[in-house]
C-alpha positions as CSV (number, residue, x, y, z in Angstrom):
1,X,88.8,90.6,144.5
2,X,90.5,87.0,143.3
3,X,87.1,85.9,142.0
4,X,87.1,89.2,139.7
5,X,90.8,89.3,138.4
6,X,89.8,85.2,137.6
7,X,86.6,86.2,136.0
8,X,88.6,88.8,133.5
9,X,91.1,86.6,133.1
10,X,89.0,84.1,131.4
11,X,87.1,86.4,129.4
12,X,90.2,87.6,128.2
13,X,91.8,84.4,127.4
14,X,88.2,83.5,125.6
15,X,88.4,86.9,123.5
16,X,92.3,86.1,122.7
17,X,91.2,82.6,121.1
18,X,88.4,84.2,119.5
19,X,90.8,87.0,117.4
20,X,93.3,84.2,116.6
21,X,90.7,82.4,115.0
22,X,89.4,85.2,112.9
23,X,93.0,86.1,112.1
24,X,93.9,82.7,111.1
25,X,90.9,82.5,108.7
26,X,91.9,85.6,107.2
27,X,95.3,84.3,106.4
28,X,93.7,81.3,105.0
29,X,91.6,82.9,102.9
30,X,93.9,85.2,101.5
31,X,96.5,82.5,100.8
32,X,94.4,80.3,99.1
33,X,92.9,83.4,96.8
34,X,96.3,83.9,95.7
35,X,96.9,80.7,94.7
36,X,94.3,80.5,92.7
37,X,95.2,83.5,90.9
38,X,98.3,82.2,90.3
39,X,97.0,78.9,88.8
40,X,95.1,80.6,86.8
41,X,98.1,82.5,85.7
42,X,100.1,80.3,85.1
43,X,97.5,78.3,82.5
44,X,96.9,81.5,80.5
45,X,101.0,81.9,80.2
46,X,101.4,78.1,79.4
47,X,99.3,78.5,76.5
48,X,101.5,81.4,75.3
49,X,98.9,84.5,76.7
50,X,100.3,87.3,79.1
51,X,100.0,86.6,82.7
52,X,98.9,91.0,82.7
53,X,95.9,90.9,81.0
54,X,94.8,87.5,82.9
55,X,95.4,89.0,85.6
56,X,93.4,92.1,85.2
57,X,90.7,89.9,83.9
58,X,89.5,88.9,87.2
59,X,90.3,91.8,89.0
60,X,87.2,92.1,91.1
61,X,88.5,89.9,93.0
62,X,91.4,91.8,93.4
63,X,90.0,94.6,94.7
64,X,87.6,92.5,97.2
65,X,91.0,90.8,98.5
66,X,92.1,94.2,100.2
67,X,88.3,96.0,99.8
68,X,89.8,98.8,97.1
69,X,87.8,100.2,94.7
70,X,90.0,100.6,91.7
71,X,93.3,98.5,90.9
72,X,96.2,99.4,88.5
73,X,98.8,97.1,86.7
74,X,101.8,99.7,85.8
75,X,105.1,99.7,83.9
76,X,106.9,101.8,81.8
77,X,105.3,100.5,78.6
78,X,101.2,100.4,79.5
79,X,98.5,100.6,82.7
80,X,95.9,97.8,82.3
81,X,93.3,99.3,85.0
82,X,90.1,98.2,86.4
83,X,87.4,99.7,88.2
84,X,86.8,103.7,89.8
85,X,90.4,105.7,88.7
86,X,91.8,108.6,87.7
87,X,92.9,109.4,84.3
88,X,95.8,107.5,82.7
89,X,98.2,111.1,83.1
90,X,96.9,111.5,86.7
91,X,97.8,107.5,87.6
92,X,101.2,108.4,85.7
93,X,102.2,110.8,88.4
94,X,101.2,108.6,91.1
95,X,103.3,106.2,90.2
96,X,106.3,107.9,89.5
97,X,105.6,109.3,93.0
98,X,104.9,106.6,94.6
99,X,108.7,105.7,92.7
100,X,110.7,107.9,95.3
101,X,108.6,107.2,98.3
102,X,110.2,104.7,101.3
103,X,108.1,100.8,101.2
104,X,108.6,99.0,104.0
105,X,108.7,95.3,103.3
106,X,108.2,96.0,99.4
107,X,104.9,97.7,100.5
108,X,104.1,101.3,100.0
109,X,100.5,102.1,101.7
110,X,98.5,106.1,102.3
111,X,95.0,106.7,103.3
112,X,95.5,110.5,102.3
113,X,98.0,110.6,99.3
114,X,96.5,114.4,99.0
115,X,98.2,115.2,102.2
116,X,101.6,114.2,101.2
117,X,101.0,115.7,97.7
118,X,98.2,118.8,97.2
119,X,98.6,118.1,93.6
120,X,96.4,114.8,94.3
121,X,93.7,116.5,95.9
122,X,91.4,116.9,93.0
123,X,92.0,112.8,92.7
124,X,90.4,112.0,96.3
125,X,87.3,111.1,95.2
126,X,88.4,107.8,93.1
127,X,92.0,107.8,94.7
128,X,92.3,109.1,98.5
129,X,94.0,106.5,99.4
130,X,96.6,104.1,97.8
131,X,98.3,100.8,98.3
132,X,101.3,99.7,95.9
133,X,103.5,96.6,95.8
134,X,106.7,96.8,93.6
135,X,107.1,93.6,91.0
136,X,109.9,94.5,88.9
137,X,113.2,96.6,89.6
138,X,114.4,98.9,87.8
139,X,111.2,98.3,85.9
140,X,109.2,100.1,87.6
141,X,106.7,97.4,87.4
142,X,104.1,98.2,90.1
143,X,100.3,97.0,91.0
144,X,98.0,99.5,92.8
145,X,94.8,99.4,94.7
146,X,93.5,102.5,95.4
147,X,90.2,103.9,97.6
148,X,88.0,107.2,97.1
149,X,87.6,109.0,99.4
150,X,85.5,108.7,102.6
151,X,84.6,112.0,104.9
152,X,84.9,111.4,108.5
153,X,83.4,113.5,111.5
154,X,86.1,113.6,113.9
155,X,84.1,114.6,117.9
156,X,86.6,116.7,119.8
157,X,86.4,117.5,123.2
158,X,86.8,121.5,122.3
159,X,88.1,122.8,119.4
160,X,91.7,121.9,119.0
161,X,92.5,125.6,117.4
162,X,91.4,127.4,119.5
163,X,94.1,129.1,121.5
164,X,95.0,128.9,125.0
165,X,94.0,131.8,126.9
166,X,96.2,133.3,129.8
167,X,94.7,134.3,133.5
168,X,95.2,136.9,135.6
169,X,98.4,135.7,135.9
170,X,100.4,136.4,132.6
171,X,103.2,133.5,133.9
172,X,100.3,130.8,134.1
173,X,98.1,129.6,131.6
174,X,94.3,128.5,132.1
175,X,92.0,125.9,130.3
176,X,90.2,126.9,127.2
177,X,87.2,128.6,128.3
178,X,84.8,126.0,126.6
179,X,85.3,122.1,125.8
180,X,81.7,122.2,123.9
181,X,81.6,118.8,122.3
182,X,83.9,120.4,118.5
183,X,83.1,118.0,115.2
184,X,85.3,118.4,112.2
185,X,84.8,117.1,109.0
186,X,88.3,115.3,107.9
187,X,88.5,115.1,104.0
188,X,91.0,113.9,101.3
189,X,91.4,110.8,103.6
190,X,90.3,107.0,102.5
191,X,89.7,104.1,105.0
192,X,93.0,103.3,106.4
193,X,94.7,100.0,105.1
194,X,94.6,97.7,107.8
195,X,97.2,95.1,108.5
196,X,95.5,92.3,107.2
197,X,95.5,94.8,103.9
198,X,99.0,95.2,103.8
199,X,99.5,91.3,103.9
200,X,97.3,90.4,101.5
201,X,98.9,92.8,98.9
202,X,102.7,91.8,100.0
203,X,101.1,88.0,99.2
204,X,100.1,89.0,95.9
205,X,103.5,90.7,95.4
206,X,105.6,87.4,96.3
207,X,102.9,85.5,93.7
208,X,103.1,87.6,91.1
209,X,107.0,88.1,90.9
210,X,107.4,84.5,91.2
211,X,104.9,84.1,88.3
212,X,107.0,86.8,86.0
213,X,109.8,84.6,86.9
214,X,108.8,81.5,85.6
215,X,107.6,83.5,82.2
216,X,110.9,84.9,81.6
217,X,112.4,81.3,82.5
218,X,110.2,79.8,80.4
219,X,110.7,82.6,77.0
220,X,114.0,82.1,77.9
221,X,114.4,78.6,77.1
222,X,112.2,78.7,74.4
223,X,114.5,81.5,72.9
224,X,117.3,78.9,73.6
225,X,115.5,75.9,72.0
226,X,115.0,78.0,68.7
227,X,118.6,79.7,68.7
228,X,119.7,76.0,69.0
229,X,117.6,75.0,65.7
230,X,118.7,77.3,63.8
231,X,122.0,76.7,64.1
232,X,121.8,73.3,63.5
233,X,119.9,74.3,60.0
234,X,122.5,76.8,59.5
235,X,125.4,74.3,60.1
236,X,123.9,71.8,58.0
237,X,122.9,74.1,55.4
238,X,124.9,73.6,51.7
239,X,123.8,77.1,50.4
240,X,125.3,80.4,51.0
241,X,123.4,82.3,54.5
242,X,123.1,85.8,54.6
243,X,122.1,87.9,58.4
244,X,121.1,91.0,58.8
245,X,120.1,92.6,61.4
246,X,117.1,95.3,61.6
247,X,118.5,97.9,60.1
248,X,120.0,96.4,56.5
């Protein structure tokens, strides 16, 4: 009836407005989380400290932004971690996996890395599932949340492996015999990354390249300044000037 379909309609429009406004808050809150991780980056770097470690120093708050349980700072050189992880070899291998693996919009995200690689199944319980965002390449430069694992009961109606039985007709196939409620246990898995994850964690990407930016800008200049002075003492300089480099 008209007074139904109006009905619905309403409620529906009322439930729309309703999700837009949680979503927008989201957004808000993980914007302005990330900017305040980046002020406070940049005043550690200003006063000559790395923008890693300051990083890393709050990173609680890392992990609440996309609800992980460990987090990871990687490059070639070092892991500065925080929080339930595997060992420093076992993060090693993720990362170089995670290396070769396709990530849309500079974001590479699994709720069951064990599936994709048995090797990582002893890791489930601290890293089941992982998110990574690329900051340097070729550095290799990565930062990664990661989640233990969390066993699911997945209700079935009938168990999925059982086979399909044939009638009394061998060209026709009948029903299972039984679609008795089935419940597997699903392990190795993590809770799945949701959307709103996968934002947050391309946001702190964008922040934290643009902050590695302005570093090397900055050591750039400052290299630049010096080079500058000493060749003005060098020019100016009556005595004899002898350079080596580091090896003699």
């Amino acid at each position: 009836p008209y007074a139904v379909r109006v009905a619905c309609d309403l409620v529906a429009e009322i439930v729309a407005t309703r999700v837009a406004v949680l979503e927008n808050f989201s957004r808000v809150r993980t914007a302005a989380t990330v900017r305040r991780i980046e002020g406070r980056l940049i005043e550690v770097t200003s006063r000559g400290g790395r923008w890693q470690e300051a990083l890393m120093e709050d990173a609680r708050e890392l992990m609440r932004l996309v609800g992980a349980t460990g987090v990871v700072l990687a490059n070639e050189d070092e892991l500065i971690t925080a929080g339930d992880l595997p060992s420093t070899a076992e993060l090693r291998a993720i990362v170089d996996w995670i290396a070769t693996q396709p990530a849309p919009g500079g974001v590479f995200a699994s709720a069951s890395v064990a599936l994709d690689v048995r090797e990582f199944a002893p890791l489930a319980p601290a890293a089941a599932g992982v998110l990574a965002v690329e900051l340097s390449r070729p550095g290799g430069e990565y930062i990664l949340w990661m989640r233990g694992e969390q066993v699911q009961e997945v209700r079935w109606a009938g168990n999925p492996h059982k086979p399909v039985l044939p009638g009394n007709d061998p060209r026709e196939l009948s029903p299972r015999r039984s679609f008795a409620v089935w419940t597997e246990r699903v392990r190795l898995t993590s809770r799945v990354w949701s959307p709103a994850d996968i934002i947050a964690a391309q946001a702190v990407g964008v922040s934290l390249r643009d902050v590695a930016l302005q570093v090397r800008s900055m050591s750039y200049l400052i290299a630049e300044d010096r080079l500058a002075h000493l060749r003005r003492v060098l020019q100016g300089s009556t005595d004899g000037v002898l350079v080596a480099d580091g090896t003699g």
